[in-house]
C-alpha positions as CSV (number, residue, x, y, z in Angstrom):
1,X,-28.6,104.6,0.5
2,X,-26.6,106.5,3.3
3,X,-23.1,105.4,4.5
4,X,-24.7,104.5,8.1
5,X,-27.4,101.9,6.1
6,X,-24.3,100.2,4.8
7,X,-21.9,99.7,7.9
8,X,-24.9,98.7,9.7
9,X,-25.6,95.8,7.1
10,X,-22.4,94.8,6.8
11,X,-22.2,94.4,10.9
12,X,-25.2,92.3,10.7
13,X,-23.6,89.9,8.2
14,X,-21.1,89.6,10.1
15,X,-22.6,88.9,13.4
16,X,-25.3,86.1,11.7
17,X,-21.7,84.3,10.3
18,X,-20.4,84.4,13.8
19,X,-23.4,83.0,15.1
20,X,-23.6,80.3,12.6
21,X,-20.0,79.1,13.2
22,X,-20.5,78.8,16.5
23,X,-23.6,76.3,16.0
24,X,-22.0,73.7,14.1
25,X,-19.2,71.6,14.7
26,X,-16.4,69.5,12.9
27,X,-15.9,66.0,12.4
28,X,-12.4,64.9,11.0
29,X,-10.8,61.3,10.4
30,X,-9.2,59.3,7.9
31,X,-10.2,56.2,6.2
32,X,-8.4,52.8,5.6
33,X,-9.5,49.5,4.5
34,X,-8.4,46.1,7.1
35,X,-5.2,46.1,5.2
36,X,-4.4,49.8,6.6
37,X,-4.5,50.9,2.6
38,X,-6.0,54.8,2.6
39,X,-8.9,55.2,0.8
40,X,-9.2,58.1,-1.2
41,X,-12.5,59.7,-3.2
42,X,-15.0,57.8,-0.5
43,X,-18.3,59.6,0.5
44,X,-18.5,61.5,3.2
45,X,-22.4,62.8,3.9
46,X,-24.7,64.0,6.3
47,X,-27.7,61.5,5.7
48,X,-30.9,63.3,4.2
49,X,-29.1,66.8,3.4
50,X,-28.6,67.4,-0.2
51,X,-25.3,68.8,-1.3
52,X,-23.7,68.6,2.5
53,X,-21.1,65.7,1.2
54,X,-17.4,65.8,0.9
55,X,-14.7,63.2,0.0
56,X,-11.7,61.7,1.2
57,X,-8.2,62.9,0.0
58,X,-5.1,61.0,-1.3
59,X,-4.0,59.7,2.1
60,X,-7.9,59.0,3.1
61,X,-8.2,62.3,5.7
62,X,-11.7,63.9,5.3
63,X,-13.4,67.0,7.3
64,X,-16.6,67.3,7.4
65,X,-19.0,70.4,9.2
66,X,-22.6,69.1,11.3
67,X,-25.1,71.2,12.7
68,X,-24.3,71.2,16.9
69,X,-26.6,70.1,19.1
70,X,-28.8,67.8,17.7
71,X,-28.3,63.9,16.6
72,X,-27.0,63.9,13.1
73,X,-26.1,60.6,10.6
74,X,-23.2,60.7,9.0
75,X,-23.0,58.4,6.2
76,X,-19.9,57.0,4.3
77,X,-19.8,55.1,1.0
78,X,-17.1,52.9,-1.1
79,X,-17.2,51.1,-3.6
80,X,-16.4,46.9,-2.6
81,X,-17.0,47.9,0.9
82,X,-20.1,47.8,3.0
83,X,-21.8,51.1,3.9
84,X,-21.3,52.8,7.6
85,X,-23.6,54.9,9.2
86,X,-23.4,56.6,12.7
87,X,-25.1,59.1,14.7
88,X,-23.2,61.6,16.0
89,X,-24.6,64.5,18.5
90,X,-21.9,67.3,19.2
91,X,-22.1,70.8,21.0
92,X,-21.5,74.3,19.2
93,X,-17.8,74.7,18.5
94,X,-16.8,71.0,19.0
95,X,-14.5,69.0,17.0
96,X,-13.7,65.0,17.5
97,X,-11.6,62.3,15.1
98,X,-13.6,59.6,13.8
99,X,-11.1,57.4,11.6
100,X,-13.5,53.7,11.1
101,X,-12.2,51.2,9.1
102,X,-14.0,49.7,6.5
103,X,-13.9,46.3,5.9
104,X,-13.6,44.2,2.4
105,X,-16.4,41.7,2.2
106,X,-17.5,39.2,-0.8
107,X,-21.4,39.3,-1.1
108,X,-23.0,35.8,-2.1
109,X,-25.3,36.6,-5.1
110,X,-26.7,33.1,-5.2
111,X,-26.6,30.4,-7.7
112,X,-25.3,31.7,-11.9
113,X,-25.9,29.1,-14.7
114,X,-25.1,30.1,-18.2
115,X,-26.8,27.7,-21.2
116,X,-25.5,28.1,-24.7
117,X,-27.5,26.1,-27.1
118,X,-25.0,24.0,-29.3
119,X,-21.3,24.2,-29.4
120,X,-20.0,27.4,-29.4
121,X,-16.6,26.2,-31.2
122,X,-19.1,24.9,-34.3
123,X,-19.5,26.3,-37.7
124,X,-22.8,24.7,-38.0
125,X,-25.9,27.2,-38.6
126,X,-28.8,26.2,-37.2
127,X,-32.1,26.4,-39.3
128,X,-35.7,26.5,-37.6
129,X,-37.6,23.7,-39.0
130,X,-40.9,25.4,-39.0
131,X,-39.2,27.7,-41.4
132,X,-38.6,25.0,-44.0
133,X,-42.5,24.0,-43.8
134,X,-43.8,27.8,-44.3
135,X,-40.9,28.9,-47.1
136,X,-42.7,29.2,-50.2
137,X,-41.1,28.6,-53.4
138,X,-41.5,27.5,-57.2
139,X,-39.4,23.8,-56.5
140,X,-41.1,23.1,-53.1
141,X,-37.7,21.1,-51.7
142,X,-36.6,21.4,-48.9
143,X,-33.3,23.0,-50.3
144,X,-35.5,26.5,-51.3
145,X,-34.6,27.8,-48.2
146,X,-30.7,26.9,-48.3
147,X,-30.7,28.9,-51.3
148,X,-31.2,31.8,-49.6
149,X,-28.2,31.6,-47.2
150,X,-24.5,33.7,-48.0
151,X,-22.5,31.2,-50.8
152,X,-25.2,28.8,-51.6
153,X,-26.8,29.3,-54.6
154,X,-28.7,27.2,-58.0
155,X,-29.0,27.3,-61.6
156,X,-32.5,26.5,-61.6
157,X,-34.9,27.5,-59.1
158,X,-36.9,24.3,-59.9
159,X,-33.9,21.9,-59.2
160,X,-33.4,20.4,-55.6
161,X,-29.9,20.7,-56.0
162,X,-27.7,23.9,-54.9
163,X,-23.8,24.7,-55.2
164,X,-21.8,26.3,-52.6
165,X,-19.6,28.9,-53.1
166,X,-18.9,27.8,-56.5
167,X,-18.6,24.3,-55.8
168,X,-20.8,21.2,-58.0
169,X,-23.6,20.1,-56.8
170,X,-22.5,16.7,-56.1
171,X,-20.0,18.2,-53.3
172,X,-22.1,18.5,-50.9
173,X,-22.9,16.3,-48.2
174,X,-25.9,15.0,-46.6
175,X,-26.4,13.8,-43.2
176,X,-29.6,12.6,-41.5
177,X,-29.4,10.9,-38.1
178,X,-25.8,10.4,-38.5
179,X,-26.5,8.6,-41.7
180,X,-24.6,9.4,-44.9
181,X,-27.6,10.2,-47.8
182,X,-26.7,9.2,-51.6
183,X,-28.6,11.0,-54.3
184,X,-28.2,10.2,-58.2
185,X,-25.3,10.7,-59.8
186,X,-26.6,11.4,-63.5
187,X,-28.0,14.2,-62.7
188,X,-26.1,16.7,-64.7
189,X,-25.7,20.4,-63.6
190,X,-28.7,20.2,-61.4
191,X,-31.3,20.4,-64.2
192,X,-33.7,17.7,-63.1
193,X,-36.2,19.0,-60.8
194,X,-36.6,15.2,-58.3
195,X,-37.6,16.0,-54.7
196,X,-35.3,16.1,-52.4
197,X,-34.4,13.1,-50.3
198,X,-35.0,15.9,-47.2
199,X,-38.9,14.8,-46.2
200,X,-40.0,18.4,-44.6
201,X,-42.6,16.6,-42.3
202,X,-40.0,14.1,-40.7
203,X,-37.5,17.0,-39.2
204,X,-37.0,17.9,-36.0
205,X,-33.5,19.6,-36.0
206,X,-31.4,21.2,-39.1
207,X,-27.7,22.4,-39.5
208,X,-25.7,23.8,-42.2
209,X,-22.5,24.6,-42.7
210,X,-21.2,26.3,-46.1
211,X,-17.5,25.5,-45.5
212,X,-15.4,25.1,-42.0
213,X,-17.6,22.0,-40.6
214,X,-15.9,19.1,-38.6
215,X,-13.6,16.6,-39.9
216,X,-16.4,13.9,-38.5
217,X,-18.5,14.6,-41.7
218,X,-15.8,13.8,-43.7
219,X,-13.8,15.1,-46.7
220,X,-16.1,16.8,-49.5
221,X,-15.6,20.4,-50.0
222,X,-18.5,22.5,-50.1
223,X,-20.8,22.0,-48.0
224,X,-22.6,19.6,-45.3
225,X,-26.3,19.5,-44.3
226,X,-27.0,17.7,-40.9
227,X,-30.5,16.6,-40.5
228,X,-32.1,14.8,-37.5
229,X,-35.1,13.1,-37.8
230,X,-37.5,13.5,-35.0
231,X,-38.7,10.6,-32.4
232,X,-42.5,11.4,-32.5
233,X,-44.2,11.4,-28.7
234,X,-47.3,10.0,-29.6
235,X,-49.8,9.7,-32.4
236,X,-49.9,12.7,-35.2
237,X,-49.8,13.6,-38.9
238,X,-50.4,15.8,-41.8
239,X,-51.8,15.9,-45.5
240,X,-51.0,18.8,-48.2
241,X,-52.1,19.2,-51.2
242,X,-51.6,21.2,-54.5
243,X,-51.5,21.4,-58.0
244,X,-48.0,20.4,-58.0
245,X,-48.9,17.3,-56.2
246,X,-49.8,16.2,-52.6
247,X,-47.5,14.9,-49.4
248,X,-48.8,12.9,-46.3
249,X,-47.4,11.9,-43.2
250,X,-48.0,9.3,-40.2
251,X,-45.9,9.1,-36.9
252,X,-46.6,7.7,-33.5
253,X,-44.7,6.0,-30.7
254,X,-45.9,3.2,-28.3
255,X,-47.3,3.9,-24.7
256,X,-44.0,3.2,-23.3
257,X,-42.1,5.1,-26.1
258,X,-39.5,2.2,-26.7
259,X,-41.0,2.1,-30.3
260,X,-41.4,5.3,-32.8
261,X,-42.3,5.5,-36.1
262,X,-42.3,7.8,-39.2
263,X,-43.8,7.3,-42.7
264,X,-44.0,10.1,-45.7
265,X,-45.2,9.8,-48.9
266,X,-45.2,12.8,-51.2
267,X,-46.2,13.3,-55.3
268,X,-44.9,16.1,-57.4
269,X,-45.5,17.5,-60.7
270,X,-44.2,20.6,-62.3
271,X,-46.1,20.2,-65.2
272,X,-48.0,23.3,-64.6
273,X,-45.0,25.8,-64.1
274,X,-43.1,24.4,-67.1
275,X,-46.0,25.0,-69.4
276,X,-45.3,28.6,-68.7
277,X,-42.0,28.6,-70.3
278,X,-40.6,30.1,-73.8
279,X,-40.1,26.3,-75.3
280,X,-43.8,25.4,-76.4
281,X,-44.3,21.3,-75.9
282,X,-45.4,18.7,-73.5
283,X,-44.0,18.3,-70.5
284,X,-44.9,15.4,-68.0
285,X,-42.6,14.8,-65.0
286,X,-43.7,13.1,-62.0
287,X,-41.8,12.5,-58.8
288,X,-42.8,9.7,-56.0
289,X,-41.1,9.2,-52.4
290,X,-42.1,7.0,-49.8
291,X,-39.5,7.4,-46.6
292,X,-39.6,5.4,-43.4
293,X,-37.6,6.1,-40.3
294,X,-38.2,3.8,-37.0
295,X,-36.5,3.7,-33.7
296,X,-36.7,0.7,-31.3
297,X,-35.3,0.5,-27.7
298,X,-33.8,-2.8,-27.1
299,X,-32.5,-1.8,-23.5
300,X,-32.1,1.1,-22.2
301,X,-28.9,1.5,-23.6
302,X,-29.2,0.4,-26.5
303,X,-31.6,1.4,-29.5
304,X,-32.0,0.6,-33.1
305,X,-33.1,2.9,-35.8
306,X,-34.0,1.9,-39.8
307,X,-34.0,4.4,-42.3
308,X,-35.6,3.4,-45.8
309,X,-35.7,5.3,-48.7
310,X,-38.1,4.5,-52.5
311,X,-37.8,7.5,-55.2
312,X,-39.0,7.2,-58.7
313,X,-38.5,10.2,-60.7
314,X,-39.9,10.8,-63.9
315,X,-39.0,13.6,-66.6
316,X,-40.2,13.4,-70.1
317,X,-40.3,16.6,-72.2
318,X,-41.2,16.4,-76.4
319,X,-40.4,20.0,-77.3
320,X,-42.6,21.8,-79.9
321,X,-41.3,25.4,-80.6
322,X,-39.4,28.5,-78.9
323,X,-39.5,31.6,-79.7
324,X,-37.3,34.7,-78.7
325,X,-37.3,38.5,-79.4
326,X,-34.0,40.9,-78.9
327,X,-32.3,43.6,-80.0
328,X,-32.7,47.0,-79.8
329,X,-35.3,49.6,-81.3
330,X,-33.6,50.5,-84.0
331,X,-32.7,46.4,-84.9
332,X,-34.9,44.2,-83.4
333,X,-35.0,40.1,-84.3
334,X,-36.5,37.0,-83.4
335,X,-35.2,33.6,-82.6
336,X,-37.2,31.2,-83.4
337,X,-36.8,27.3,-83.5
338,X,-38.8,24.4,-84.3
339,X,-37.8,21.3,-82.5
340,X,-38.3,17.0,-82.9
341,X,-37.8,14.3,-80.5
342,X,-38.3,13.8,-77.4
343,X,-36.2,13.3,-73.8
344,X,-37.1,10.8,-71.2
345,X,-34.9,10.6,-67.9
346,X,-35.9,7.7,-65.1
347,X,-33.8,8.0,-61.8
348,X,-34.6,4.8,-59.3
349,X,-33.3,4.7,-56.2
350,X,-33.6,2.4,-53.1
351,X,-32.1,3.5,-49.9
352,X,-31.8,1.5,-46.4
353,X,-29.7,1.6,-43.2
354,X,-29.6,0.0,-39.8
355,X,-28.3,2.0,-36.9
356,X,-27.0,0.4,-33.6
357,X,-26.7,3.3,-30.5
358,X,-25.0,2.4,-27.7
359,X,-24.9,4.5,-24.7
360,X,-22.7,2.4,-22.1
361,X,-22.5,5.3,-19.4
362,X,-23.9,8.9,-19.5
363,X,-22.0,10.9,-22.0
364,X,-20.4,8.0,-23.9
365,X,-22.3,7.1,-26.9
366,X,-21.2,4.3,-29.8
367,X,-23.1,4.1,-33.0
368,X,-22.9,1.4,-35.5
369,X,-24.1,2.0,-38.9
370,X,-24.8,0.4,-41.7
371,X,-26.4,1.0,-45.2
372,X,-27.1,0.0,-48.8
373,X,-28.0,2.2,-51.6
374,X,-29.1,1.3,-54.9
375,X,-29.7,3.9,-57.8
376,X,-31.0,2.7,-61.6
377,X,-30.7,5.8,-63.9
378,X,-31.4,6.2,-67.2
379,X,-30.9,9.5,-69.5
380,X,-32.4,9.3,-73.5
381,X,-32.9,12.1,-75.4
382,X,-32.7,12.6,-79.7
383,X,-33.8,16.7,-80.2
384,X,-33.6,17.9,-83.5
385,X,-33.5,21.4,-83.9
386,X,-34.1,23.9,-86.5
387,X,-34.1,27.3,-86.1
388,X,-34.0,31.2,-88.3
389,X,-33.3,34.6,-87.1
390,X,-35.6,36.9,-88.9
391,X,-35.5,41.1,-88.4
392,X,-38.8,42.7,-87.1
393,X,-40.8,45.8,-88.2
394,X,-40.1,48.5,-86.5
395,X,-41.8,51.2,-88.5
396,X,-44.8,52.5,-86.2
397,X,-46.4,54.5,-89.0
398,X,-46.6,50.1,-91.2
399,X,-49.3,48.5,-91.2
400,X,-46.9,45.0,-90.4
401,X,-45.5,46.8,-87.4
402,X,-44.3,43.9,-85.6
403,X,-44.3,41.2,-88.0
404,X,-41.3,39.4,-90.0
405,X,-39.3,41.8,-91.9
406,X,-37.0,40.0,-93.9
407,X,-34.4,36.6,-92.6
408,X,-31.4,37.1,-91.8
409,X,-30.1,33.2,-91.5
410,X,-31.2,29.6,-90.5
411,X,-29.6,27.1,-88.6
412,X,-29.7,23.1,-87.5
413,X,-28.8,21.1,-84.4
414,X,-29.1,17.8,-82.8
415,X,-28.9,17.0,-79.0
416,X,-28.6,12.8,-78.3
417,X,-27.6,10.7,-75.7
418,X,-28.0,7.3,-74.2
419,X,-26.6,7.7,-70.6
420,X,-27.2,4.3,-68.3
421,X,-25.9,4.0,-64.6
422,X,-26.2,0.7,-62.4
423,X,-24.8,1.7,-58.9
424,X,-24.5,0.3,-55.8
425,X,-23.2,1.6,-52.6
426,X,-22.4,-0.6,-49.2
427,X,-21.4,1.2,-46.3
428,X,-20.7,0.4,-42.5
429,X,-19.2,2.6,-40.0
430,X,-18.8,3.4,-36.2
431,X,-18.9,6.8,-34.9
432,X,-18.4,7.4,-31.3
433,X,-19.3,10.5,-29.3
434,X,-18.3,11.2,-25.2
């Protein structure tokens, strides 16, 4: 490329530069809120033209370039304030001020509401109901699915009965509709596999609290369970059955809904599932509950409820033998033991309770409540016990691989007790809510 090819490209560039400052021109201002505060980093655009913006400086001056001679929008953007656009139109070469001032406004976003279900300041956990019908498990209670929550757990995953976080069994609470539930007391360790007083089919609501609750449920210091019964809307029911016994239900309400009713009746047997244990014998307990629950509207404000109660539990167990292999390859024994007697536990109870809810203006509620219970209980059991520890073959080339070897020691025991309760419990309270 010659030297004259070179100045006469550079002259052109120069001239098209020339001619493209003189066909714009410049619009300068600065920007302040109704206060007279600057406002610095706003947005200062030509609507519709990509990267053909700028932004306002610490004391709110901005400059910006338009094309001349034509109508141009400039746009300008703040956060908290309303958008302004205007249309400018300017010749070749001119420059003007344009300084708005852009005005705060508050922008009605219509009406919030926030809903929390429950108390947010509670420590009760919630349980889905519907979970508690479909939880499978080898006891069936109602407790199964307690189990499975952080610091609750059982020695027996046939027993109703649960400790929390290393609590007894018998220091836990239970609430349902506001009424305090009493369950046997001989019931030692939570071996006895009764149903739970908890009726599945009856609940509409469930909370549980493994330490932390409210000083309204009183001083034990485990746990509390909070049931509430449900208040059926109209006629319904259910019937299940198994091999470990059948449970049926009835509830309705009348056509004006002032009276409810609910009625369970439920059967179990772990016969079946104890058969399958180490200790050979005969085991036959049976476990009946019939459970009420009606609600009647006297007025509008006020309503009475009745909850009754009837469990008869049943555990009888003759033992016959039990037999247990441990050890190691090298050394391995067998426990076995040869048993005679028998046990036979009865636990009776009879539960009732009247409650009186008043509800003398909205959010003001008064509850009166009183109950009886009655429990008959009655532990017998005289289990003699003989057992021998004998050493197994281990040789895989005998012919008695696997039978007795030789003894190495025999043993007695005897298990007895006569354990009788008569209790009865009379209780009236008031409990007030606003």
């Amino acid at each position: 490329m010659t030297l004259n090819k070179i100045l006469y490209i550079i002259i052109l560039m120069f001239a098209a530069s020339g001619v493209y400052a003189q066909e714009t021109a410049t619009i300068s201002g600065t920007l302040t809120n109704n206060k007279g505060e600057a406002l610095e980093s706003a947005n200062i655009a030509i609507v519709g033209v990509a990267n053909s913006g700028t932004i306002s400086g610490k004391n709110g001056k901005f400059s910006i370039k338009i094309p001349a001679n034509q109508d141009v929008q400039i746009g300008i953007t703040y956060v908290g304030y309303p958008d302004i656009i205007k249309t400018f139109n300017l010749s070749k070469g001119e420059k003007i001020e344009f300084s708005p001032v852009m005005k705060q406004t508050a922008k009605d976003i219509g009406e919030y509401r926030h809903e929390v279900e429950g108390n947010r300041g509670d420590d009760m956990k919630k349980i889905e109901p519907h979970l508690v019908t479909k939880f499978i498990s080898t006891s069936g209670s109602f407790e199964a699915i307690l189990k499975t929550l952080p610091g609750v757990s059982s020695n027996n995953e046939l027993s109703s009965q649960y400790s929390v976080r290393g609590g007894n069994f018998d220091e836990n609470l239970v609430y349902v509709n506001d009424i305090q539930i009493y369950r046997p007391f001989l019931t030692r360790a939570g071996r006895q596999e009764g149903l739970s007083f908890i009726n599945s089919n009856l609940v509409s609501d469930i909370k549980f609290s493994a330490g932390g609750f409210g000083a309204k449920y009183g001083d034990k210091m485990s746990s509390v369970l909070d049931v509430t019964y449900k208040e059926p809307e109209g006629f319904g029911g259910s019937f299940t059955t198994s091999l470990q016994g059948a449970a049926v239900h009835v509830e309705g309400a009348s056509k004006n809904h002032r009276f409810t009713h609910l009625t369970g009746i439920r059967y179990k047997t772990n016969q079946y599932i104890l058969q399958s244990l180490d200790t050979d014998g005969e085991y036959r307990p049976s476990f009946l509950d019939i459970q009420t629950y009606f609600t009647y509207d006297i007025t509008e404000k006020w309503e009475i409820g009745f909850l009754g109660n009837i469990a008869q539990n049943k555990y009888k167990f003759i033992p016959d033998t039990r037999q247990t292999e441990f050890g190691t390859i090298n050394e391995s024994l067998q426990l076995t033991v040869f048993f005679d007697g028998q046990e036979v536990d009865q636990f009776q109870t009879y539960f009732g309770a009247i409650s009186n809810t008043f509800t003398p203006k909205e959010g003001v509620e008064l509850k009166f409540i009183t109950s009886a219970f009655s429990t008959i209980e009655d532990e017998k059991f005289d289990i003699e016990g003989a057992y021998r520890i004998d050493e197994l073959e281990r040789d895989l080339g005998s012919d008695d691989f696997g039978d007795i070897k030789f003894n190495k020691g025999v043993g007695s025991f005897m298990d007895h007790a006569r354990n009788r309760l008569d209790a009865y419990v009379l209780n009236a309270e008031h409990k007030g809510k606003k």
